[in-house]
N, C-alpha and C positions, 0 to 999 in steps of 0.2 A: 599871748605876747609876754605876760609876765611870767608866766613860767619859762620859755625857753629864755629868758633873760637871767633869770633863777640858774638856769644847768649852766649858762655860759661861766656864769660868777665861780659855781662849783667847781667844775673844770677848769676855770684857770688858775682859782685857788690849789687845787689838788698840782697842777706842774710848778706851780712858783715852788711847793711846798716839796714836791722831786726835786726840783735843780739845788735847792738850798742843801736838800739832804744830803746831794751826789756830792759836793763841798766840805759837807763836817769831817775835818779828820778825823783820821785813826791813830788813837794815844796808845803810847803803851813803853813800859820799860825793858832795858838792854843791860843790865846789872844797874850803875848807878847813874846811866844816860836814859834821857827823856825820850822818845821817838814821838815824830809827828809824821802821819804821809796823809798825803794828802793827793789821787787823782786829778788829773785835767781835763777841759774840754767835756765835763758832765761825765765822767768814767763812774766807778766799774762799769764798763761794755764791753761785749762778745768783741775782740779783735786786738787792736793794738794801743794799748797804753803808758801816757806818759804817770810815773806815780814819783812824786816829790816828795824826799825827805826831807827833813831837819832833826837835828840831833841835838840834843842841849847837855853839859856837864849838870854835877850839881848846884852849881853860882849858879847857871841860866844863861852861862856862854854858850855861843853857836862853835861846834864840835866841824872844823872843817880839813881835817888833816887824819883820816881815819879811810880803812876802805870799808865799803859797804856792798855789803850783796843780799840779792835778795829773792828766798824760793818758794814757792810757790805753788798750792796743789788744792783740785777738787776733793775735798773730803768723798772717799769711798763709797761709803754708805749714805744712802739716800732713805729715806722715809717715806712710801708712796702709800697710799692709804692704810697707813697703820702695818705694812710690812716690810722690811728689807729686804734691799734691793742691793747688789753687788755691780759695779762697773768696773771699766780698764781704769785704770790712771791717768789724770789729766794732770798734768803740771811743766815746771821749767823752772829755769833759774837765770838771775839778770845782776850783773853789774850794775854799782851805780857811779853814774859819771857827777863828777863837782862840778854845780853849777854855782853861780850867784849867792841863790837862796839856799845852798844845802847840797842835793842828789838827788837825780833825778836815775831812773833806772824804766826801760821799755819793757813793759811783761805784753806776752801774746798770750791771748785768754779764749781760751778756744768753744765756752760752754756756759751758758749763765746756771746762776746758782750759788751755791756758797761755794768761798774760798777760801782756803787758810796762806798767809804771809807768815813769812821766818823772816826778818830783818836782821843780818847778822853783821855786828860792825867790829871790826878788827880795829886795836890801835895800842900802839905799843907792846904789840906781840900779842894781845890778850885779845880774845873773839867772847863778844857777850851777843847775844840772842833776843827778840822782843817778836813776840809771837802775837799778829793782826788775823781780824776776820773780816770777812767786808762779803755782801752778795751784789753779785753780777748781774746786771739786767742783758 
């Protein structure tokens, strides 16, 4: 009894410790703009995702008058026991629409694994770039 009391604790310790991770943004710079995204709904998952930006200046104002895109792709090469491996191409690319808190943009993710993000925010004519990585369950 007290050991399957033991596996349950583990186990739920181990999903509390998934959903929180599936939550940590992803930081990263756009020349002198902050990026944060951050997935919904427990994302990165195989299908259709909501991923929430926010953008910050250098003050630490929210960046809302910019357009945002954002693309998207399974890195090529895979690592399968110690050899490479060669695939098609998986990727796409997604608008991000203004919401409230930021940009929200739908990627369809066709393939768990790693993925690389281009966040590219256009504003005032000038496009800066902030490059995320994040794996797909």
């Amino acid at each position: 009894m007290m050991v399957r009391t033991l596996i349950v604790a583990v186990v739920l310790t181990l999903l509390a410790a998934g959903a929180l991770a599936a939550q940590t943004p992803l930081t990263g710079k756009a020349g002198e703009y902050e990026i944060s995204a951050t997935f919904q709904k427990g994302g990165p998952l195989v299908g259709t995702n909501d991923l929430l930006i926010t953008i910050k200046d250098p003050s630490g104002q929210d960046i809302t008058d910019a357009k945002v895109a954002v693309e998207y792709f399974m890195t090529q090469k895979q690592s399968a026991t110690r050899k490479s491996v060669e695939m098609p191409y998986h990727g796409g690319r997604a608008e991000g629409d203004i919401v409230a808190s930021g940009y929200r943009a739908k990627l369809e993710i066709n393939m768990p694994g790693p993925w690389n993000l281009v966040v590219k925010v256009t504003r005032a004519g000038k496009t800066e770039t902030a490059r995320l990585h994040v794996n797909v369950r």
